[in-house]
C-alpha positions as CSV (number, residue, x, y, z in Angstrom):
1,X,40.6,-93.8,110.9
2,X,43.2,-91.1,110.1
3,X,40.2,-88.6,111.5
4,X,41.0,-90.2,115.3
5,X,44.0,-90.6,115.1
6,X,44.8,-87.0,114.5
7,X,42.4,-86.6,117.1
8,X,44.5,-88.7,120.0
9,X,47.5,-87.2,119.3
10,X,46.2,-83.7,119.5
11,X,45.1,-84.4,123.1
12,X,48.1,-85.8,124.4
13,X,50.2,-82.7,122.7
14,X,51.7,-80.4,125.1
15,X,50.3,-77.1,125.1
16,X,53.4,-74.5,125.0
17,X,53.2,-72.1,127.8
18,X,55.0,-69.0,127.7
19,X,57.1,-67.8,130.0
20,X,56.2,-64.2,129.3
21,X,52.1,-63.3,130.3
22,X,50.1,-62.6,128.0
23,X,49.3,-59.0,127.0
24,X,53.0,-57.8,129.1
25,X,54.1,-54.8,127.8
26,X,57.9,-54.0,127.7
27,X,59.7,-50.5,127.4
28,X,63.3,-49.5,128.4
29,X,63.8,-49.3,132.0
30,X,66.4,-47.3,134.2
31,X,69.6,-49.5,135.2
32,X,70.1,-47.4,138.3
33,X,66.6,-49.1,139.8
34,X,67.8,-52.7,139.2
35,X,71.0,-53.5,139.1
36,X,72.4,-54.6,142.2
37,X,72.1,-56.8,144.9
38,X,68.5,-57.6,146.5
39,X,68.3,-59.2,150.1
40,X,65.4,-60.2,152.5
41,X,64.3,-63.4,154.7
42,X,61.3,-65.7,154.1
43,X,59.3,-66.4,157.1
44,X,61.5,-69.3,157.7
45,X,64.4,-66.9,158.8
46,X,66.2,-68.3,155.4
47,X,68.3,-65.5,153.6
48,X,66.8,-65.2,149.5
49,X,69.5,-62.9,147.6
50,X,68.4,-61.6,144.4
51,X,71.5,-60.0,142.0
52,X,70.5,-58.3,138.7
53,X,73.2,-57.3,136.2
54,X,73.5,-55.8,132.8
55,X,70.1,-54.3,132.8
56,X,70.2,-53.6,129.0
57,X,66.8,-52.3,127.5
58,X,64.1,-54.0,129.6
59,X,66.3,-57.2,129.9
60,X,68.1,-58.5,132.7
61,X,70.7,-60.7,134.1
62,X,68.7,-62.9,137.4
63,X,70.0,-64.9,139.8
64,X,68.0,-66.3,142.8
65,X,69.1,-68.0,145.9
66,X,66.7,-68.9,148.0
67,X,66.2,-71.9,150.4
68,X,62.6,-72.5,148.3
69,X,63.8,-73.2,144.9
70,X,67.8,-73.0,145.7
71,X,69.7,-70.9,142.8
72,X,68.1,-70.0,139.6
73,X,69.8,-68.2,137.1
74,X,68.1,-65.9,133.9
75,X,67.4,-63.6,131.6
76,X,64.3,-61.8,132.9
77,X,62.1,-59.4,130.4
78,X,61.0,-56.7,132.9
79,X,57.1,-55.5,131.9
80,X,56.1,-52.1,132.1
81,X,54.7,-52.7,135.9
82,X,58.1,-53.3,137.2
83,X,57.7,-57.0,137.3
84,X,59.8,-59.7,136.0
85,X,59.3,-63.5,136.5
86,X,61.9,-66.1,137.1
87,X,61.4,-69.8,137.8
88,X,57.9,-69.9,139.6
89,X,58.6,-66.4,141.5
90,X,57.9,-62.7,140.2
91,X,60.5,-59.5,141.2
92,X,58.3,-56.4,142.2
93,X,59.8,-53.4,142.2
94,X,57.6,-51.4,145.2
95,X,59.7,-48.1,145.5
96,X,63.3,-46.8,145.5
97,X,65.3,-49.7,146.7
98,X,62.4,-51.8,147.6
99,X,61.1,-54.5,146.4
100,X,59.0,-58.2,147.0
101,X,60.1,-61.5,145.8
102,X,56.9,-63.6,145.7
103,X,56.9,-67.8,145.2
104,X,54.5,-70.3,144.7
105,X,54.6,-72.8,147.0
106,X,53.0,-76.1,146.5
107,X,52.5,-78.4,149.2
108,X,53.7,-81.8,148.4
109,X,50.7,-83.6,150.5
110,X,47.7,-81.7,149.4
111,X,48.8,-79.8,146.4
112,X,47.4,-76.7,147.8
113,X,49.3,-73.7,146.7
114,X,50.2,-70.9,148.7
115,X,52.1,-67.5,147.6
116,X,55.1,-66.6,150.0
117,X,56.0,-63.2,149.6
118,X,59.8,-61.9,150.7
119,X,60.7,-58.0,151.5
120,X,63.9,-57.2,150.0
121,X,65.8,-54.1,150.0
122,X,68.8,-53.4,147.6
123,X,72.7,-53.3,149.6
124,X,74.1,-50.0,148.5
């Protein structure tokens, strides 16, 4: 009896996800590429602000406001391919004050996921 029992309650245990991918890589980045304040529009014409602060290492201060998934605030690990993830979006550095901002979308009546990706260029 104690055999199923332990066997029930392993499958309604929640399997830990983490927040960081597996097999990421980390290494000290350059403040001078991050910091600052990120701005595009979605294909919406909505305004998504991205502000990065006291890059420290390859951590970061995140906030994101964006008419998706409103304002999220974090501390983002950047990887070693320029990426960091916050809520259900990923940062991507693409060049010298460049970057994409790129969110899973689900749709509510299908469940069908779709990625939305936003331009954004750093305000100097």
């Amino acid at each position: 009896m104690a055999g199923i029992m332990s066997i029930l309650q392993s499958a309604y245990a929640a399997t830990p996800q983490s927040l960081i991918a597996p097999g990421s890589k980390f290494a000290n980045v350059d403040p001078t590429k991050w910091q600052g304040t990120w701005t595009g529009t979605d294909d919406k014409r909505q305004d998504v602000t991205v502000s990065i602060t006291k890059v420290s290492g390859f951590r970061a201060n995140v906030t994101v406001n964006d008419a998706t998934d409103g304002l999220q605030s974090a501390r983002a690990f950047i990887t070693t391919t320029n990426t960091f993830r916050i809520g259900n979006s990923q940062f991507r550095l693409t060049g010298d004050g460049k970057a994409k901002l790129i969110t899973i979308v689900t749709d509510p009546t299908t469940g069908n996921q779709s990625a939305l990706t936003v331009p954004l260029t750093r305000k100097s």
